[in-house]
C-alpha positions in Angstrom: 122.2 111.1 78.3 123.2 113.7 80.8 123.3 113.0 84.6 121.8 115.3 86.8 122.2 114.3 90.2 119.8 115.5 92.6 120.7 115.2 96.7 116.8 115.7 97.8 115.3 113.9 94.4 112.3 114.1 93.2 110.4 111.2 92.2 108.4 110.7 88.8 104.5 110.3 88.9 104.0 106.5 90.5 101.1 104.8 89.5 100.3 100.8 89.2 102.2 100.4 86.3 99.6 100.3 82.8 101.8 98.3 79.7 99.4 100.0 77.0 97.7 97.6 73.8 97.2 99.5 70.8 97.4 103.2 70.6 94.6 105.2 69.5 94.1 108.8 68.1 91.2 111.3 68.3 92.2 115.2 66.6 89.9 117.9 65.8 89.9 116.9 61.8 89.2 113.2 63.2 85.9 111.6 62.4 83.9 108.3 64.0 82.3 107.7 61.1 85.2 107.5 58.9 88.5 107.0 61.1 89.7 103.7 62.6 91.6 105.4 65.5 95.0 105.6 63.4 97.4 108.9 63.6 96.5 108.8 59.7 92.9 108.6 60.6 92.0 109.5 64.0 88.3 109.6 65.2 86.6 112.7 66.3 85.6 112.3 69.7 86.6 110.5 73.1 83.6 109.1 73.9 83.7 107.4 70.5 86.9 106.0 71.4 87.0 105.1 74.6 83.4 102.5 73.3 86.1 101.2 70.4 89.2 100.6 72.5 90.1 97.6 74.3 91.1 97.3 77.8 95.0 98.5 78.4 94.7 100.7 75.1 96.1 104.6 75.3 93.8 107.1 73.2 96.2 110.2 72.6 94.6 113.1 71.8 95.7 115.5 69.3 96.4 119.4 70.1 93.2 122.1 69.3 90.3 123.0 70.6 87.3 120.3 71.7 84.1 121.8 72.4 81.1 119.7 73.9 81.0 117.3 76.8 82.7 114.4 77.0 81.6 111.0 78.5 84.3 108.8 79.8 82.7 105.4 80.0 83.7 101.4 79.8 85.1 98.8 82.0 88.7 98.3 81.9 90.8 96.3 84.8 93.9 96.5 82.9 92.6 100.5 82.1 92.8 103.0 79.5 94.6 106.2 79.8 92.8 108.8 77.7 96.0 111.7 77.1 96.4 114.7 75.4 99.3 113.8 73.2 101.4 117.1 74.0 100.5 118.5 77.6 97.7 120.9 78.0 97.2 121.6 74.3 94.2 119.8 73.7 92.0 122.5 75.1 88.1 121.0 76.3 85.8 123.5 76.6 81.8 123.4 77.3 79.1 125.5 78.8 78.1 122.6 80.8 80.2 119.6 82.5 82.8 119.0 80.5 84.4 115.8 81.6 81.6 113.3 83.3 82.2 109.7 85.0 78.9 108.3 85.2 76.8 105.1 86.0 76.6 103.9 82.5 75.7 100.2 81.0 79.0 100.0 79.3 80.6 100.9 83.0 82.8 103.6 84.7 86.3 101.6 85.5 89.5 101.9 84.9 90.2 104.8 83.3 92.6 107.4 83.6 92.0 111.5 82.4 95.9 113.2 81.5 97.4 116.2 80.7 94.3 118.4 79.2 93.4 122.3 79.5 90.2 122.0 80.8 87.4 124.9 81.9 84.1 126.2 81.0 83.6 127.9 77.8 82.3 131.3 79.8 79.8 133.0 82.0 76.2 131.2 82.0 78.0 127.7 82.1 76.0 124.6 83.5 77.3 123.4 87.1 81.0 121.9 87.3 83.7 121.4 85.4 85.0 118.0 85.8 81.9 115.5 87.5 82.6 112.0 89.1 79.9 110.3 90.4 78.7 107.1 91.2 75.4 106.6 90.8 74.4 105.8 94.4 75.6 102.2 94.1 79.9 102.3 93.9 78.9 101.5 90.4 82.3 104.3 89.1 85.3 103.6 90.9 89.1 103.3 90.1 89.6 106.7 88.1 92.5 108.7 87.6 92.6 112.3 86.9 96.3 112.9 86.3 98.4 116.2 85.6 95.5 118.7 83.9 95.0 122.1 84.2 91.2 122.4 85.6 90.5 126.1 85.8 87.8 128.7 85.4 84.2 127.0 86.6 81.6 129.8 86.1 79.1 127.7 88.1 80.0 125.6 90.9 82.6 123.5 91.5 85.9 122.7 89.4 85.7 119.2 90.6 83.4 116.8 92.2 83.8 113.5 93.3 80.5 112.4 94.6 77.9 109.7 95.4 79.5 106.7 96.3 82.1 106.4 94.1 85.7 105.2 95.6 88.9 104.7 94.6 89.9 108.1 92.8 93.0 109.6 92.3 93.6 113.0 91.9 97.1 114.2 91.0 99.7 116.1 89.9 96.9 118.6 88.6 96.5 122.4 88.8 93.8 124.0 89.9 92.6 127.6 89.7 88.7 130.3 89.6 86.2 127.9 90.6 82.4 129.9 91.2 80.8 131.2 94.2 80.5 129.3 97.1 81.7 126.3 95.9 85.0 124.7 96.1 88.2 123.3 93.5 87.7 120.0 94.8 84.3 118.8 96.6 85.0 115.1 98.0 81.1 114.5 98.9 79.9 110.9 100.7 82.6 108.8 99.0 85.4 106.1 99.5 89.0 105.9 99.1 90.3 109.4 97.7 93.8 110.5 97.0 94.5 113.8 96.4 98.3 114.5 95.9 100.7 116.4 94.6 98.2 119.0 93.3 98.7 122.9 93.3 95.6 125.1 94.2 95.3 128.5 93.9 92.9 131.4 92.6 93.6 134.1 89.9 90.5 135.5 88.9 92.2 138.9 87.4 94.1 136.9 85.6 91.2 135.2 84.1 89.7 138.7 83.0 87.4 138.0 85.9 86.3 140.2 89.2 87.5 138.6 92.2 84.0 139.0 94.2 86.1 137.0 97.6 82.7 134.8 97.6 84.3 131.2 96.6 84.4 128.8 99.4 87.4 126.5 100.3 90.3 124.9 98.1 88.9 121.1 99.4 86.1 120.5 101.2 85.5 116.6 102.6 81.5 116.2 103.5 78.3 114.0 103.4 75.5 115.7 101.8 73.0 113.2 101.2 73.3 111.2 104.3 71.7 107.4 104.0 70.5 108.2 100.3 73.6 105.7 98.8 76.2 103.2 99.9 78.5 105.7 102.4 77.3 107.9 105.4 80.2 110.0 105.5 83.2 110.9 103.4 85.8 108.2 104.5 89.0 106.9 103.9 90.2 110.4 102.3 94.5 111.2 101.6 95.0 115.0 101.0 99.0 114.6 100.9 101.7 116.5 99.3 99.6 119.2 97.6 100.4 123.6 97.4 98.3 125.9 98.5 98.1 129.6 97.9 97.2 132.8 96.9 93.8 132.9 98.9 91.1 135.2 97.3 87.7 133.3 98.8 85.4 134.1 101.1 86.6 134.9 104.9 84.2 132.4 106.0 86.5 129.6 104.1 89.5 127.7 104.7 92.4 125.7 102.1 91.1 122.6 103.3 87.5 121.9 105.0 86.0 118.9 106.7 82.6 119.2 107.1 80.1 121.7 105.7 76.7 121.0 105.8 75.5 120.6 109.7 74.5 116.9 109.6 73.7 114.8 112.5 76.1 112.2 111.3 80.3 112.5 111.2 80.5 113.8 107.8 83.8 113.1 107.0 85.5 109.9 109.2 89.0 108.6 108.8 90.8 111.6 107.1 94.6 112.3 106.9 96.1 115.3 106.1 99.8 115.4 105.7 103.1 116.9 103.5 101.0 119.8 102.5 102.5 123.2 101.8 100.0 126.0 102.7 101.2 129.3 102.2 99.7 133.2 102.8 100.9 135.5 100.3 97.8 137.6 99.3 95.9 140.0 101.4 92.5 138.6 101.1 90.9 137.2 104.8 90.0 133.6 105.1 88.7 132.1 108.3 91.4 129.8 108.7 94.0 127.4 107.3 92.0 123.9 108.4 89.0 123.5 109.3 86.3 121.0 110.6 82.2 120.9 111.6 81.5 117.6 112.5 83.9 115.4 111.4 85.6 112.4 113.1 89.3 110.0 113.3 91.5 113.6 111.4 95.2 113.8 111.5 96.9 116.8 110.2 100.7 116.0 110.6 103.9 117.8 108.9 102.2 120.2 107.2 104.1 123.4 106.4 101.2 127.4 107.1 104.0 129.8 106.6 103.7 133.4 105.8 101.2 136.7 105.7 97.7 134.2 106.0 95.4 137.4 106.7 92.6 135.5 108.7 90.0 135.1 111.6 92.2 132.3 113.3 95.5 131.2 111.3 95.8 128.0 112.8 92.5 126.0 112.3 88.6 126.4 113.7 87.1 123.4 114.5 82.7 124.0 115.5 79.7 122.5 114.7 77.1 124.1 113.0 73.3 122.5 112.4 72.9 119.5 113.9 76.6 118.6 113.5 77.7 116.3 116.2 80.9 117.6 118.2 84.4 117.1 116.4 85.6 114.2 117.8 89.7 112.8 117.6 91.4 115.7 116.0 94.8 115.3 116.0 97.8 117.9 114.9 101.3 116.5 114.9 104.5 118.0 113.4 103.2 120.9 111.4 104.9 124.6 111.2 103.1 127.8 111.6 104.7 130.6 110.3 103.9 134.0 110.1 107.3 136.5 110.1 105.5 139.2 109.6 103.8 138.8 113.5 100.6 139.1 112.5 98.9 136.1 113.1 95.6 135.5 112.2 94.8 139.2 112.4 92.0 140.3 110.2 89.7 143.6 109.6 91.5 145.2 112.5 91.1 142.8 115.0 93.7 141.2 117.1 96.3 137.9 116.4 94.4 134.9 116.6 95.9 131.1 116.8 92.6 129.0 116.9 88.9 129.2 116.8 87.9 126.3 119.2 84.8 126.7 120.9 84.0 124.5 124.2 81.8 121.6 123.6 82.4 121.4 120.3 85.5 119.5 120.1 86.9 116.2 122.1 89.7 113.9 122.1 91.3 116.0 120.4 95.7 116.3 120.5 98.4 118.7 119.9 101.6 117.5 119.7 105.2 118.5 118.8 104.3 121.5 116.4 106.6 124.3 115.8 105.2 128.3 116.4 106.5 131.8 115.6 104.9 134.7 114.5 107.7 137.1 114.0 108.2 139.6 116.6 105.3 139.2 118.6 104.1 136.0 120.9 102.0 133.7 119.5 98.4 134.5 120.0 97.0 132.7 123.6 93.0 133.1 124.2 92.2 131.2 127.3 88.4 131.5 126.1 89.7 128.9 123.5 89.4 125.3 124.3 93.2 125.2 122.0 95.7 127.0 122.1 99.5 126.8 121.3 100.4 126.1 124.9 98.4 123.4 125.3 101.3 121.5 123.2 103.5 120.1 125.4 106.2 119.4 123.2 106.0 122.5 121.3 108.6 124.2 119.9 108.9 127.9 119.5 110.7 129.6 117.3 111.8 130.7 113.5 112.1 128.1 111.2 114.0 130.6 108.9 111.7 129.7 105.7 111.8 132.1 102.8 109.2 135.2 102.8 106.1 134.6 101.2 105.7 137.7 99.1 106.4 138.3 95.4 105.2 134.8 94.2 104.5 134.7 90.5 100.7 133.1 90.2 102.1 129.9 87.7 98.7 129.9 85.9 98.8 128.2 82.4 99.4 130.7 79.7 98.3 128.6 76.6 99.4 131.2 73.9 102.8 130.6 75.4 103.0 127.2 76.0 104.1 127.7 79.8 102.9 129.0 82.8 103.8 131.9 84.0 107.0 131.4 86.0 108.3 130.5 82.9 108.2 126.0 83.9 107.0 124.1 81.0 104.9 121.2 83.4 103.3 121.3 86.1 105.5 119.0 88.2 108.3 122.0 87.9 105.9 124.4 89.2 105.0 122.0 91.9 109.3 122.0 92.5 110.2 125.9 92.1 107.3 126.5 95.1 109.1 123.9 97.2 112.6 125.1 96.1 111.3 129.1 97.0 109.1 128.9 100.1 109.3 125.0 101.6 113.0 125.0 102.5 114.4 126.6 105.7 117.5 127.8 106.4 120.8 126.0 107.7 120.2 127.0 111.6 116.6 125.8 111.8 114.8 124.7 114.9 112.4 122.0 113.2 115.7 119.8 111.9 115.2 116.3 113.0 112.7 117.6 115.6 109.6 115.3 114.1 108.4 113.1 116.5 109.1 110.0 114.9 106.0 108.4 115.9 103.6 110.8 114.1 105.7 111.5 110.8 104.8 110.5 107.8 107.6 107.8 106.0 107.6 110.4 103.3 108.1 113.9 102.3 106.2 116.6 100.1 108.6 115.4 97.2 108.7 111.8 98.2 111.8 111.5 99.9 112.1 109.5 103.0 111.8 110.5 106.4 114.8 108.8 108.6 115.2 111.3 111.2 112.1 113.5 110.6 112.0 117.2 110.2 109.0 119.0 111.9 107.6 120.0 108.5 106.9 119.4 105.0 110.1 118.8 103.7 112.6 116.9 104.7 116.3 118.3 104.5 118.6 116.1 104.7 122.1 117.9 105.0 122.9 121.5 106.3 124.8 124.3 105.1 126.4 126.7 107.5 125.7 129.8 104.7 124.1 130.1 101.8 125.5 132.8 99.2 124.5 133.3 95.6 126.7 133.0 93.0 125.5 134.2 89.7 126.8 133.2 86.2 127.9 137.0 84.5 129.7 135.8 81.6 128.5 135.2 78.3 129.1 131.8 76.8 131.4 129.7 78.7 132.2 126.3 80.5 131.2 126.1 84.2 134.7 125.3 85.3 136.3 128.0 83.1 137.2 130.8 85.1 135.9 131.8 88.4 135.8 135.5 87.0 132.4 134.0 85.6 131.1 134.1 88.5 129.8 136.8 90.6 131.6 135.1 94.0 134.9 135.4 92.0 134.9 131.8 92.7 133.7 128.4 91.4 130.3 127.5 92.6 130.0 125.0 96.2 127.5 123.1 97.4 125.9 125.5 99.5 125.5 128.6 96.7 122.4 129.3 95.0 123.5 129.3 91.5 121.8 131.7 89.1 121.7 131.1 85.3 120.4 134.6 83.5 118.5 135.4 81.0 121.3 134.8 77.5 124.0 133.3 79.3 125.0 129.5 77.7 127.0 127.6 79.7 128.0 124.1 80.0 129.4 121.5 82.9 132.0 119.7 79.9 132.7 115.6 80.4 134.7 114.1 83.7 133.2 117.6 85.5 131.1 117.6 88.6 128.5 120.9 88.7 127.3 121.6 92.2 124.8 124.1 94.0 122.3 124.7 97.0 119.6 125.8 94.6 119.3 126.6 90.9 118.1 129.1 88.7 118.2 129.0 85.0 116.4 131.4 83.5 113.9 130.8 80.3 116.0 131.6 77.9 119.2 130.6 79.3 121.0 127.9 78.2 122.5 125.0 80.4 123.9 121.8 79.0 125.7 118.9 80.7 127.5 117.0 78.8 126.2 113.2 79.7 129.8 112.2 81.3 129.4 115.0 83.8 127.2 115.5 86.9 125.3 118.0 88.5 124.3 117.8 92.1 121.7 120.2 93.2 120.8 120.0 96.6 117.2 121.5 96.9 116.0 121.6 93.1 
């Protein structure tokens, strides 16, 4: 067993824990009229499965290509994890919804969705991808969708979670193309939602599609049926610890939306937004980061807006619209807005913008103990705004020295591969390479144990705790005077050989990126301890520690 030792660690996927019954099978060459659900003799379909198993049972489901929509249905307290057996090999296609969670006589409970390639089959799809709703009546509820890739709607949304259901989980999924003006995720008059640990972004080139910039946000948090079932308003909604980038919507849109449809009722109430990394690295305008229309009880707190975020305000805008009743307790606590580049919320021409914030359309609202810097030039003021930067009174201005935004590889999943395409094999180590490359400032930072306590999070992005809390996203909990890389350029060697194997003509120390290249093998031998700042191996490099050594990487 090798030890790798991380200083800032990263957690595993923590769920209520699920000891699993039997184990169940369903494969492309299964059938349900023949198969009894054995690897030998798996059944053909999920839906056929899921009515067989008993509660706490795990269906694994066998790599290919599953065509068709699939209804996940029964009642389980213990639950059922329905999983594809190897990660994002069981490929679900249909030109309709392809996953639905429905009000169903069997029941909608207890059930969790893990590790599929899921999307439409092409252009004249049926709306949605993946549908969750419940009925009216809270009759669907405690539902798990867990580490998928959900890409390519060619109608509508990529998820919805709508119509009274509550208690849903959404994470550690990946997210990419959903279809016009319509979102990744649309959280519509429900209760108790999680979404974490997620990564959104939108690669429609990459897709063999035409990037028309008409999609609508990442998330959008609403009420669109008013009194017609159990909820008036989204409530009780966690977006935490989730990546966000590479913008190619609308410029009327935002990452994350509250509100949408001008109701005369708060449409979203008791929201918190928090650990989220949102970062500008395309060139495409959005209207802003954040926004809200409406909406009512929202903290946004140690979130991390860094980089080039082309845009009509790069901050938030928070308006009604309709009939929408003004925003009311908005608050904005510990977060970083970066843009190096000094162009801050500039769009089509126009000038840096911080906030859209029209009078009367906003109260009770806060601004407290953020950090500001847009590169060489001030941050935006606009005394016609009822915000703006200065209003924060315990603001700190100034770079945060986080790594430039541009030159990130879109990690879409590349299934003739079997990766994605930054070369990580899940998409928990995509989720940790963006961290690594664009969350993590540098030694001399302003935003080091400047949180105010109060108003931080107990956690991190990566689920580390907060004990004197960085301003921020991540928590950092040691410094380095300098960084300095240190590349491997031998050939095949031990880690301690020689310091000539190393492009610092020295060992590696704690605070040197270490970089692994493409055909190098090397290995950390038995009694040795291995450390860096950072560090890269590359796909087909080889690094083995031996399981009586350690290596201790800082940020990994």
């Amino acid at each position: 067993m090798k030890f790798i030792k991380w200083i800032i660690a990263i957690p595993l996927y923590l769920f209520t824990p699920v000891v699993f019954g039997q184990t169940y099978y369903v494969a492309t060459s299964g059938s349900d009229m023949t198969g009894d659900g054995s690897a030998q003799h798996p059944w053909a379909s999920i839906t056929y499965a899921l009515d067989q198993v008993s509660d706490g049972s795990l269906i694994l489901v066998k790599p290919g290509l599953y065509t068709g929509r699939v209804r996940m249905r029964g009642s389980f307290t213990a639950g059922v994890e329905v999983r594809s057996e190897l990660p994002y090999q069981a490929q679900m296609r249909h030109n309709q919804p392809v996953f639905t969670f429905y009000e169903d006589a069997r029941g909608c409970h207890g059930i969790t969705l893990s590790g599929f390639d899921i999307a439409h089959s092409g252009s004249g799809a049926g709306a949605l991808v993946v549908h969750i709703e419940g009925g009216g009546n809270g009759s669907v509820y405690d539902i798990s969708v867990v580490n998928n890739v959900i890409h390519d709607s060619y109608n509508n949304d990529l998820l919805k979670i709508n119509n009274s259901c509550h208690d849903i989980m959404v994470k550690g999924n990946m997210f990419y193309n959903q279809n016009g003006s319509d979102e990744h995720i649309d959280i519509n008059s429900v209760n108790q939602v999680r979404v974490t640990e997620n990564i959104f972004f939108n690669d429609f080139s990459g897709s063999g599609r035409t990037n028309a910039n008409n999609t609508s946000s990442f998330i959008v948090i609403k009420d669109s049926n008013g009194s017609e079932d159990m909820y008036e308003g989204a409530q009780n909604i966690n977006v935490d610890k989730n990546i966000f980038l590479n913008w190619e919507g609308s410029s009327g849109s935002n990452f994350i939306l509250c509100g949408e449809d001008g109701q005369s009722f708060y449409e979203a109430v008791d929201v918190m937004i928090e650990n989220n990394l949102l970062l500008g690295n395309s060139g495409n305008v959005m209207r802003a980061a954040f926004g809200s229309k409406g909406c009512k009880d929202i903290v946004f707190r140690n979130n991390t807006i860094a980089g080039d975020l082309p845009s009509l305000a790069y901050a938030f805008r928070l308006n009604t619209e309709g009939a929408n009743l003004p925003n009311d307790n908005i608050r904005f606590y510990n977060n970083i807005w970066s843009d190096q580049t000094g162009s801050m919320g500039s769009s089509f021409g126009g000038a840096n913008d911080f906030s859209d914030t029209p009078s009367g359309e906003t109260s009770n609202w806060e601004l407290d103990n953020n950090l500001y810097w847009n590169g060489s030039n001030p941050v935006p003021n606009d005394v016609s705004e009822l915000i703006n930067y200065t209003d924060d009174i315990n603001r700190l201005v100034g770079d945060p020295l986080l790594p430039v935004t541009s030159g990130i590889i879109i990690p879409r999943w590349v299934a003739g591969m079997l990766q994605f395409a930054d070369g990580s094999s899940s998409i928990k180590q995509v989720f940790n390479k963006l961290v690594a490359d664009y969350a993590v400032p540098g030694p001399e930072s302003v935003l080091k144990d400047a949180a105010n306590v109060s108003n931080a999070p107990t956690e991190d992005i990566l689920g580390n705790a907060r004990t004197n809390p960085d301003i921020g996203a991540l928590e950092i909990s040691f410094s380095c005077a300098s960084i300095e890389v240190n590349q491997w350029i031998g050939t095949t060697g031990d880690w301690h050989d020689s310091s000539s194997n190393w492009s610092l003509s020295r060992l590696p120390q704690a605070c040197d990126t270490v970089i692994i290249p493409a055909g190098a093998v090397v290995q950390v031998s038995a009694g040795n301890l291995a450390q860096a700042y950072t560090l890269e191996v590359a796909a087909n490099a080889t690094l083995d520690v031996d399981e009586m050594a350690i290596l201790e990487v800082k940020i990994p």
